[in-house]
N, C-alpha and C positions, 0 to 999 in steps of 0.2 A: 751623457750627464748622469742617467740613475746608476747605471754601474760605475761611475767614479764617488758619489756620494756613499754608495754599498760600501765601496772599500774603505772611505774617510769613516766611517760609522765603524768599521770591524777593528781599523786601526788604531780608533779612541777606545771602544771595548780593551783591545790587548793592552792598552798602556794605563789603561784603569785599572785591570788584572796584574798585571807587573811591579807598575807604581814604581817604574821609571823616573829620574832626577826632572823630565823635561815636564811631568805632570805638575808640579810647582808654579810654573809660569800660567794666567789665567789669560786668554788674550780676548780683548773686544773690540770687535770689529763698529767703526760707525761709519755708517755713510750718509752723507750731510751735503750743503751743496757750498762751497768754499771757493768756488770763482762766478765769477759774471756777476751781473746787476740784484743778483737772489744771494751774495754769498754773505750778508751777514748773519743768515740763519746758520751757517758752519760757522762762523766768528765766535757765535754767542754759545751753540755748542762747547764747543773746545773750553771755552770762557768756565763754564758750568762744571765739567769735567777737571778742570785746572783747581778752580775753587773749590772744590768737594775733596781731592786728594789734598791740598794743602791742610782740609780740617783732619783730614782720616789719614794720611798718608798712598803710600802708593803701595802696599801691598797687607795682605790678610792672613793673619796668623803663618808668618814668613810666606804666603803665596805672592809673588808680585803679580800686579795688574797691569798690563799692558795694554796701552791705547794703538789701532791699530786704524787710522783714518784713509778714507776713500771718498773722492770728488763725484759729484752724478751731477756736476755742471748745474742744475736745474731741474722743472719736471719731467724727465725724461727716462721712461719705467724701461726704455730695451739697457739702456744704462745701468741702472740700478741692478736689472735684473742680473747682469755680466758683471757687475761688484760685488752681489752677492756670493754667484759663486767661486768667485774667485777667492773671495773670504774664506770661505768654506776649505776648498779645496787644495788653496796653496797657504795661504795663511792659518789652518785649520784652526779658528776660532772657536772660541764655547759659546760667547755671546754676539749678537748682532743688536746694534742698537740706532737712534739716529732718525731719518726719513721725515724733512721736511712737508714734503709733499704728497699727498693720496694716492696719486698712482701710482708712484714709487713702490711704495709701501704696498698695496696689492699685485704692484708685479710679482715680489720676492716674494710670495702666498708661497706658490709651491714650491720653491726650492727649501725656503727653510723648514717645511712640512717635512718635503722625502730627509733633509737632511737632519731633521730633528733638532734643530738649533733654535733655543731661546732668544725672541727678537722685542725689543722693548720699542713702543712707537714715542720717538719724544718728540712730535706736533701733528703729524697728518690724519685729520680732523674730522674725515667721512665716517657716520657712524656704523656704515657695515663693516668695517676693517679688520676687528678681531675676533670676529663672524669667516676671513676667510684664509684660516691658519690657527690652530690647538697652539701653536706653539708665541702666535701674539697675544702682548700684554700692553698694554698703552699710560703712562703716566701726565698723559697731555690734558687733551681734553676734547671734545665733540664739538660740531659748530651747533647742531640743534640741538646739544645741554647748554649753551649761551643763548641762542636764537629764541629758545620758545618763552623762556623767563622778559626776554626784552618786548614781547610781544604779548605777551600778559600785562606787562606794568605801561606799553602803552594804553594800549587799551583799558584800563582800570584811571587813564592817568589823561584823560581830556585830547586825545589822539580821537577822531574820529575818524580820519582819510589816510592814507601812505602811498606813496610811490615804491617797490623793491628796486632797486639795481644794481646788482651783482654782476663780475668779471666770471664767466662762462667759464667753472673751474668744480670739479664734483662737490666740496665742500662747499660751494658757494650756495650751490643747488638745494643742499641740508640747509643750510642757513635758512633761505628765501625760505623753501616750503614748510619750515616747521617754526617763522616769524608768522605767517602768513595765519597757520592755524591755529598757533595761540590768541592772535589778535584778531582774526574773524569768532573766533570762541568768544573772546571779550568785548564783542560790539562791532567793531572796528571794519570798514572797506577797503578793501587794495584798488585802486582805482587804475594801475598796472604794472606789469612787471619786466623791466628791462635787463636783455644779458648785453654785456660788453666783452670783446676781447680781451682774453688774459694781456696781450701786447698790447693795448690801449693807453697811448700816452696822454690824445685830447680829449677829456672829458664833457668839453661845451657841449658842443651838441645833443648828446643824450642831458642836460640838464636844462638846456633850453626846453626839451620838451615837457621835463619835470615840475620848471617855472609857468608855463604855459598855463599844467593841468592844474596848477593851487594847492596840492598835497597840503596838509595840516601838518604831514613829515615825510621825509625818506628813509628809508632802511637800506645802506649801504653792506656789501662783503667785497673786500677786495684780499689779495693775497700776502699783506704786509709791506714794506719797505716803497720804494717809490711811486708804486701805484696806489696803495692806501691813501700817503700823503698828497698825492694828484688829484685823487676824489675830497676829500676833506679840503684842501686851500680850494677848491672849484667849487664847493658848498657852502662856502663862506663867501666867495666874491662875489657868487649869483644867487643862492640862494636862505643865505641865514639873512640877507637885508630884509628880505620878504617875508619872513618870518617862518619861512620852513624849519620844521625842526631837524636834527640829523641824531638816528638812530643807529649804532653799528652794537661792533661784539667788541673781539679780541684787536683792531684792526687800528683801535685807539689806544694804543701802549704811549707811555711815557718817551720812548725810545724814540717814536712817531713823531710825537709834538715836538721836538727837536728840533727837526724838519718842518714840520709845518706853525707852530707858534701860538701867536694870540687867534691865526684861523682858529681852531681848535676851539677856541674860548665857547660853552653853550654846549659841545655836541654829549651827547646822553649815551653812555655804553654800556654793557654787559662783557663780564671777565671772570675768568678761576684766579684770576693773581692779579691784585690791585698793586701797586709800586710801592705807595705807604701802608699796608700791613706792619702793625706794631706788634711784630712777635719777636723774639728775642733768636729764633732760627736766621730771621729775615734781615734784622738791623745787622747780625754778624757776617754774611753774606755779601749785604752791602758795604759793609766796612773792609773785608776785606778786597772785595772786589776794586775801590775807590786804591785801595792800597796796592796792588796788582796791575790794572789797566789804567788810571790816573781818571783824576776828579771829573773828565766827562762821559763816564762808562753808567752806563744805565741797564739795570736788570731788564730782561724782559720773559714773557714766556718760553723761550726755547731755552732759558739758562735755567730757569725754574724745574722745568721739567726734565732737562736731564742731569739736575743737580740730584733729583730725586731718583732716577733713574738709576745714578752711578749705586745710590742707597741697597736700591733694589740686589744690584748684582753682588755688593756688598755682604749684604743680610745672607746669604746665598753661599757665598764662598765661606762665612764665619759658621755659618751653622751645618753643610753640608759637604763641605771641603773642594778643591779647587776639580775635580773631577765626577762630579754629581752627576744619574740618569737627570736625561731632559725633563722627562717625565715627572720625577720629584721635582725640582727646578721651579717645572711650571706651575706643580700642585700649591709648593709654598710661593712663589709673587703672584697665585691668584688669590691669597689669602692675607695680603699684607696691609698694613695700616701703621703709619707711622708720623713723626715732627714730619713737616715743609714748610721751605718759606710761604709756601701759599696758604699755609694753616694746621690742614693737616691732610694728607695722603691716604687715600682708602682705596681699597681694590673691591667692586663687584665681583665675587667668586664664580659668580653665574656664566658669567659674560668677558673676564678676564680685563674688563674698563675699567677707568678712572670714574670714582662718585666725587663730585665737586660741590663746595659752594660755591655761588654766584652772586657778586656784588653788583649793585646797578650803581655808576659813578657817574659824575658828571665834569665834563673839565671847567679845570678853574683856573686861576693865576694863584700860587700860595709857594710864601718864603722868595719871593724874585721867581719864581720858575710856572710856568707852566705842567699843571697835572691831575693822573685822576683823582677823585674828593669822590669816597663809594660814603652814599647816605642810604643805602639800602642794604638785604643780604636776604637769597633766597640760600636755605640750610638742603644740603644733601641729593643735588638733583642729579640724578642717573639718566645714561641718556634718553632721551624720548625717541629717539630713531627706533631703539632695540623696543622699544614698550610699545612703540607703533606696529612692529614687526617681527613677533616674537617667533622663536628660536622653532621649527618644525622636530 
């Protein structure tokens, strides 16, 4: 593998030196997960990518931009990691972009390292991530930059008890532990902490013991699409009558309540991208999108953030040309800051992360539909993993 990326290195050297017809063409690689029971995080990718070239076009100062997609089925990092370089090596990409998933995304550490390729994370959500590659950059977001703000305002907010139960998933693990220490900071008992199988379809049983212990609330992490919605209708049939509260993050998208409905109604979340954000990046996004995929097409974060993403690579090829050292590449998306639908897009240059604001929302029924209503905003939070854990 290292002497095959040596030479894919030496051969982009020559053709940067030559400046060759085929230097023109910019190609990005995303690998995303586009079948089985997780593929609407590829859907909504694609989606994001689709709607950003309609605003910009498809290619940069005559560079064309080529989308070059690859399946990693699910979380499955020896996958990923054989996608990658295969990118690399036979699709010889500039950029890597994509990765649902955590482990995913820490498989490809070193390949994209030795092979010095620019990889943009748009969702996988573990805060050590772009701690383990120079070469990641992430436009997503953290589960403990959502986690610990929702663990602050319970605890400031008549929460005295909570149950955690999270789907045994690394980001899940971020979540728990750094809800947990906001809200023991602010008063607050965990009185205990439940992992569940990622494959976990029945939720009864770990809620029966939830309902047991009388939590004042639970703080949920699941990994989106139909186990989020399994956890959220199981908290509402057994435990919102009792009056537990339900606490989550990103886990309560608009996209979600779809799926799960008036459940939904009451549960209290923390997000980087609320759905109704009235900015004029975001209303045109969604206008187009409604005009693209038809009127039941709903943003969600994975479209957010690689709508932003495409931005990135964008900025990149206009100002440095379709053949740029990685190394400048990285210097400039570790310095960027621009419009998103989510408000606005800033990069920690420190750390090569997304700084976000974070709305605290609550679902409601408004306009016929089901959705979040943020009555809150915490301004600029970076992630607290890294501030927990600073750089050696």
């Amino acid at each position: 593998m290292r002497k095959q990326l040596v030479g894919f290195c030496a051969v982009g050297a020559l053709l940067a030196a030559t400046g060759i017809a085929s230097a023109e063409t910019v190609k990005v690689g995303v690998i995303s997960t586009f079948s089985g029971g997780f593929a609407r995080w590829g859907e909504q990718m694609k989606r994001g990518i689709e709607i950003y070239q309609k605003h910009h076009g498809d290619s940069v100062k005559g560079n064309k931009i080529e989308i070059v997609y690859r399946d990693d089925t699910g979380p499955v990092p020896d996958k990923a990691r054989q996608l990658a370089e295969e990118l690399i090596l036979r699709e010889k990409v500039q950029f890597i972009a994509g990765f649902p998933w955590s482990p995913n995304a820490l498989a490809v550490a070193d390949v994209v390292t030795e092979a010095k390729v620019p990889t943009i994370i748009w969702n996988a959500a573990t805060g050590v991530i772009t701690r383990r590659s120079p070469y990641f950059v992430r436009t997503s977001f953290t589960l403990p930059q959502v986690a610990y703000p929702m663990g602050v305002w319970a605890g400031k907010n008549g929460v005295k008890t909570a149950i955690t139960a999270i789907t045994e998933f690394a980001p899940g693990v971020d979540a728990e532990t750094f809800f947990i220490k906001a809200f023991k900071e602010n008063g607050g008992q965990v009185l205990e902490s439940i992992r569940m199988p990622l494959s976990t379809t029945d939720f009864s049983p770990f809620f029966e013991r939830i309902l047991n212990a009388k939590p004042d609330a639970l703080f949920m992490f699941g990994p989106g699409g139909p186990s989020s919605q399994g956890i959220i209708a199981t908290w509402a049939s057994r435990l919102r009558p009792a009056g537990i509260k339900l606490l989550a993050t990103n886990e309560i998208q608009e996209i979600d309540l779809v799926g799960v409905g008036k459940n939904g109604i009451g549960a209290i979340s923390t997000g980087h991208y609320t759905e109704t954000n009235d900015n004029e990046l975001n209303k045109r996004m969604w206008a187009d999108m409604k005009a693209m995929y038809g009127e039941k097409a709903i943003a969600d974060i994975a479209m957010v953030a690689t709508y932003d993403g495409m931005e990135m690579i964008y900025r990149v090829v206009e100002k440095l040309g379709p053949r740029a050292k990685p190394e400048d590449i990285m210097q400039m998306m570790s310095n960027m800051s621009f419009p998103s639908p989510r408000g606005r897009l800033v990069i920690d240059p420190k750390e090569r992360d997304v700084v976000n604001d974070v709305d605290i929302r609550k679902v409601d029924e408004s306009g016929g539909r089901v959705t979040n209503v943020a009555f809150d905003k915490v301004p600029s939070v970076k992630d607290p993993w890294k501030e927990a854990n600073p750089a050696k």
